[in-house]
C-alpha positions in Angstrom: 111.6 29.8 158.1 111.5 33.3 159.8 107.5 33.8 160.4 106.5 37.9 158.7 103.5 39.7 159.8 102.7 43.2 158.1 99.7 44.4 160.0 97.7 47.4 159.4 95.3 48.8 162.3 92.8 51.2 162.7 89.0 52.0 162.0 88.1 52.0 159.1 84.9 53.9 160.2 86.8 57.3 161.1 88.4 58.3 158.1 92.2 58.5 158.3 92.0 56.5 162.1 91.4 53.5 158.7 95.1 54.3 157.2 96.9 51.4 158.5 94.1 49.0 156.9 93.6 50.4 154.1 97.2 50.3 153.1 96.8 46.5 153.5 93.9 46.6 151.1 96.3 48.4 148.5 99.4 45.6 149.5 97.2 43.1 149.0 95.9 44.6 145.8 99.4 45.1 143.9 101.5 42.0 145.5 101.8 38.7 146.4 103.6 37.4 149.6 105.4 33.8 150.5 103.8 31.7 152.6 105.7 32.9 155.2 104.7 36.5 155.2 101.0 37.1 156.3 99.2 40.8 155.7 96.5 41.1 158.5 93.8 43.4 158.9 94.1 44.3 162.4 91.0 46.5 162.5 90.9 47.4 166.1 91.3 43.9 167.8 93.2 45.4 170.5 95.0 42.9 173.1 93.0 40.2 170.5 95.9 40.8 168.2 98.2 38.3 169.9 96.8 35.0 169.0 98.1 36.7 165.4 101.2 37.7 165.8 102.6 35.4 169.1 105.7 33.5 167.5 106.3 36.0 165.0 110.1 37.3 163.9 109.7 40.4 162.5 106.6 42.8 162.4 105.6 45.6 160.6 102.5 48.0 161.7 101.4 50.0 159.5 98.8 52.9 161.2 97.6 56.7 161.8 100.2 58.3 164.2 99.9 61.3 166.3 103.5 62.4 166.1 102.6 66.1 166.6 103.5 66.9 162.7 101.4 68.4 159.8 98.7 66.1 158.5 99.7 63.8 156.1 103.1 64.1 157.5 105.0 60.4 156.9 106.8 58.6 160.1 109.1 56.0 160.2 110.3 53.9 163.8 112.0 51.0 164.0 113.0 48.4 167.1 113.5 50.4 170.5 112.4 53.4 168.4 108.5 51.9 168.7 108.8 51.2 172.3 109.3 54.9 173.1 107.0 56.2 170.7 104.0 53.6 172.2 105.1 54.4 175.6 103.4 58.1 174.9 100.2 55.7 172.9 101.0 58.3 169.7 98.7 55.6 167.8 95.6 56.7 166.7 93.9 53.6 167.6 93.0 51.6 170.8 95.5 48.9 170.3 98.3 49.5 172.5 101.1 48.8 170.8 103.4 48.7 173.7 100.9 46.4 175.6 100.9 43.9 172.7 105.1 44.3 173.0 105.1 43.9 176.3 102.9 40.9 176.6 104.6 39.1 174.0 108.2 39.5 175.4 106.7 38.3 179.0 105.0 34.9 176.6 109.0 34.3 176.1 107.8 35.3 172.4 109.6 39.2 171.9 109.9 39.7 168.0 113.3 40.6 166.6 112.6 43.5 164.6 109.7 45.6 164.9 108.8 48.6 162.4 106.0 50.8 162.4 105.0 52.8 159.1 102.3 55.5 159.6 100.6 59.0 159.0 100.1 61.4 160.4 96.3 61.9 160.0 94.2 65.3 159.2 90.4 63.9 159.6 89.1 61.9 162.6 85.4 62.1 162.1 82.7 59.1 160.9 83.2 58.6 157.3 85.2 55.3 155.2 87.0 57.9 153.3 90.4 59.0 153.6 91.2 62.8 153.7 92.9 64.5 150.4 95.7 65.2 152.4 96.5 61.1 153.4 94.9 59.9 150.5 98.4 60.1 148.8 100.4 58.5 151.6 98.8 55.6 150.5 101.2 54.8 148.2 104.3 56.0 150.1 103.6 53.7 152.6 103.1 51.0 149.9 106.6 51.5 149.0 108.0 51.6 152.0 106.3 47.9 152.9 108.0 46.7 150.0 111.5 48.2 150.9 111.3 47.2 154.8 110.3 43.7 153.2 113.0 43.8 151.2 115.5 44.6 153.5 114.4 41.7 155.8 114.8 39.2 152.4 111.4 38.9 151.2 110.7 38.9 147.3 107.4 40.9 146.8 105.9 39.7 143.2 103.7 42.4 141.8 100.4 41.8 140.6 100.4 41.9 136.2 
């Protein structure tokens, strides 16, 4: 069976720096996942991040992006899409997307698909609140999790 990882990064400390995690809160909240299909909260683990997701098929990051749009402006990349994106490090975060990536292809390990969900944030300031203007990307991004896993043949049940 094809090993799923939906990750959400970011600090949860710095207001919407926290939007990939605290869609994986809300995920987490309305659904429930096969065994096969793990939602992690990345935090900011960095390089750490690949004792998680080494051996995985397909991946979806969900995160704040600085794509150079309007706050609360939604993005969507997919496969060699991500690569280019990370190359300029338009995450919000200290991860290093394309150094995870990169590490994992020279482990022999690359992952098939890759997507990466995010926002494009309006506050980066101490504070465990999201802005108003992100706040409701929440539950865009929710949707879109469920769509991107259900393109890739996962059944998401929701919560009664």
């Amino acid at each position: 069976m094809e090993k799923i990882v939906v990750l959400g990064v970011g600090n949860i400390l710095m207001q919407d720096e926290g939007f990939g995690v605290r869609v994986v809160e809300e995920i987490t909240r309305r659904y429930t996942f096969p065994e096969h299909v793990q939602i992690l909260d990345g935090g900011t683990l960095g390089m750490e991040l690949l004792r998680f997701i080494a051996g995985v098929d397909y991946l979806l990051i969900i995160d704040a992006v600085n794509g150079g749009g309007m706050p609360g402006e939604f993005y969507q990349f997919a496969n060699e899409e991500v690569k280019v994106y990370f190359k300029q490090k338009v995450s919000m975060h200290e991860l290093g997307v394309q150094d995870v990536l990169t590490a994992l292809e020279l482990l022999g390990e690359p992952v098939k698909e890759i997507v990466v969900l995010g926002v494009q944030p309006a506050v980066i300031d101490i504070g465990l609140e999201l802005s108003q203007v992100v706040q409701p990307a929440i539950d865009q991004a929710v949707l879109r999790t469920i769509t991107v896993l259900d393109s890739w043949g996962i059944n998401c049940l929701p919560h009664t």
